[in-house]
C-alpha positions as CSV (number, residue, x, y, z in Angstrom):
1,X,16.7,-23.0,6.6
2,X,15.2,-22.5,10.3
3,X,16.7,-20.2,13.0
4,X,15.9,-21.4,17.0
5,X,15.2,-19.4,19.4
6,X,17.5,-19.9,22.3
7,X,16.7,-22.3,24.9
8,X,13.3,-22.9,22.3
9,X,12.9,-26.0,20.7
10,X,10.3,-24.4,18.3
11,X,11.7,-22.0,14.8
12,X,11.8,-18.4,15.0
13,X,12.3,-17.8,11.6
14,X,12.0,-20.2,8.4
15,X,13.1,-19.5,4.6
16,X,11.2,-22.0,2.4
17,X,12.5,-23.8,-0.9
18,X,10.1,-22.3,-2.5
19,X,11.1,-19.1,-1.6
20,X,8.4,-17.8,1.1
21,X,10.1,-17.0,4.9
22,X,7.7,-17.1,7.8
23,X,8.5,-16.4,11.5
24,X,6.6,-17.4,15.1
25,X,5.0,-13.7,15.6
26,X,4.3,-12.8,12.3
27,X,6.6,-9.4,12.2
28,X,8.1,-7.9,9.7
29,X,10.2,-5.0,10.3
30,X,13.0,-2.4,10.1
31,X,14.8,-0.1,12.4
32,X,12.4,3.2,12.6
33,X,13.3,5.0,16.0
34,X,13.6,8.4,15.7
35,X,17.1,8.6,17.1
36,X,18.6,6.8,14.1
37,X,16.8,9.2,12.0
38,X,17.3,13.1,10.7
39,X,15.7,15.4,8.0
40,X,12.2,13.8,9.1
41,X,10.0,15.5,6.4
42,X,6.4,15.0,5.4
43,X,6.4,12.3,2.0
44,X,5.5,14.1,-1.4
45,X,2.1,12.9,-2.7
46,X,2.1,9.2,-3.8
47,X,-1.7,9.0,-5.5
48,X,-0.2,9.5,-8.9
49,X,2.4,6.9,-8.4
50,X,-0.2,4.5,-6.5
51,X,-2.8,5.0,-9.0
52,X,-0.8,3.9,-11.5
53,X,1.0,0.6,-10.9
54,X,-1.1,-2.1,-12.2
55,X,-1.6,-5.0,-9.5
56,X,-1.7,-8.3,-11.3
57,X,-2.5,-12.4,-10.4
58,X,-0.2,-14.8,-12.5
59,X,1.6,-17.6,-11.4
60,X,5.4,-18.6,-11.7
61,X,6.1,-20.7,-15.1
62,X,8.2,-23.4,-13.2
63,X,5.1,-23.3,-10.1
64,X,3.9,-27.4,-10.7
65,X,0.7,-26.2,-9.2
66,X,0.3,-22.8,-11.3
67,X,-1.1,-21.0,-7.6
68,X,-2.5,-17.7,-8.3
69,X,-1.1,-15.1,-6.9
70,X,-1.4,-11.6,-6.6
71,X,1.7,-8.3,-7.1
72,X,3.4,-6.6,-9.8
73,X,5.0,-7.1,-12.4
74,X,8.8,-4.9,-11.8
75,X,9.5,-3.8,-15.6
76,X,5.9,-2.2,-15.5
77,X,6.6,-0.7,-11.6
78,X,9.6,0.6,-13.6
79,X,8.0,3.1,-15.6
80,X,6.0,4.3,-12.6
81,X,8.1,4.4,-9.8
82,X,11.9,3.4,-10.6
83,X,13.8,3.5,-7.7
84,X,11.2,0.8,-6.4
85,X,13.0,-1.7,-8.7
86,X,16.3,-3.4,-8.3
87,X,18.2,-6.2,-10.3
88,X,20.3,-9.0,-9.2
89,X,23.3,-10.3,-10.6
90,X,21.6,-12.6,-12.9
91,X,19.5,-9.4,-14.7
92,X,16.8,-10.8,-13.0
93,X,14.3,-7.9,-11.5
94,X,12.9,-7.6,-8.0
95,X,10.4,-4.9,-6.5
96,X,10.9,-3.5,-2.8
97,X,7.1,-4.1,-1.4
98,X,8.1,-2.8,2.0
99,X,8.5,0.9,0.1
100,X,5.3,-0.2,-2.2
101,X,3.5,-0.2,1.0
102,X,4.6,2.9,2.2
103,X,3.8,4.7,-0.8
104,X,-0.2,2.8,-0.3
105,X,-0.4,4.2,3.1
106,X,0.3,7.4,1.9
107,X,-2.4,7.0,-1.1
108,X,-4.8,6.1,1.4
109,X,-4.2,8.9,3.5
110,X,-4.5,11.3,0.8
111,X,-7.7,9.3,-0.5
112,X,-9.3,9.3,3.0
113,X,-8.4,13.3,3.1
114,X,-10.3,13.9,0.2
115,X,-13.4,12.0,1.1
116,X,-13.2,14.0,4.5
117,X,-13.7,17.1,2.0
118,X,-16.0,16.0,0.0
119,X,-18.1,14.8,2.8
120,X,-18.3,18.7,4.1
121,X,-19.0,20.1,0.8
122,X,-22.4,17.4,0.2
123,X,-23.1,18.0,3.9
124,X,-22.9,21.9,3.3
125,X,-25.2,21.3,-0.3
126,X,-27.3,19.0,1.3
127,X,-28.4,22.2,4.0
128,X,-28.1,24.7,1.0
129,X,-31.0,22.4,-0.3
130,X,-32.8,21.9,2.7
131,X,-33.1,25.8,2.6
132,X,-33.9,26.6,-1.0
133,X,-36.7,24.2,-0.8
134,X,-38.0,26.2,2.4
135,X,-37.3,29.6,0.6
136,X,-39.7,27.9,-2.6
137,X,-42.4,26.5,-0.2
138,X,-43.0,30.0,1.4
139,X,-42.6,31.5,-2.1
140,X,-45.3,29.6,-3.3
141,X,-47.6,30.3,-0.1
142,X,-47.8,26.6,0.8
């Protein structure tokens, strides 16, 4: 399936047989003005969620050329993060990335606060030191 762009005799956006889409600008996106949106809030932690999933390579067992590839598997998203999960009508589960990705962002942000911390605190040892050791050199008269 291909989609033209008016008055364009190149695709705008193409959905693969074997399942993969791709579009001319390489964006992927949703509606995220802040009109459209109320009770903005910070998001709750995500590190214990992120920390948990368990990113996988496998291939697909009816792939002919078995490509590796890399994600998770839903049944064990399922026990980390639920509502990340959804089934079609065939039982068959999906995951929704696009929140997965959110939730990473929000890891990393936490993860990158944390270094920012512990940076201080050797920065803040590493002068303690640097006057203990002068404190021991003039104790010791040297």
């Amino acid at each position: 399936i291909a989609l033209y762009r008016e008055n364009v005799s190149t695709y705008g956006f193409k959905v693969y047989q074997n399942g993969n889409v791709q579009n001319s600008n390489n964006s992927y996106g949703q509606l995220s003005d802040i009109t459209l949106k109320e009770n903005i809030t910070d998001s709750n932690s995500e590190w214990d969620d992120i920390k948990n999933i368990k990113v996988r390579n496998y291939n697909f067992k009816d792939d002919p050329d078995k490509v590796n590839m890399i994600g998770v598997v839903a049944q064990e998203i399922e026990t980390v993060s639920p509502k990340l999960v959804w089934e079609d009508k065939e039982g068959l589960k999906g995951v929704a990335y696009s929140v997965l990705y959110m939730k990473a962002i929000k890891a990393l942000q936490e993860a990158q606060a944390r270094i920012e911390i512990l940076e201080s605190k050797v920065e803040t040892l590493e002068q303690e030191n640097i006057a203990l050791r002068a404190r021991v050199t003039n104790l010791e008269g040297n």
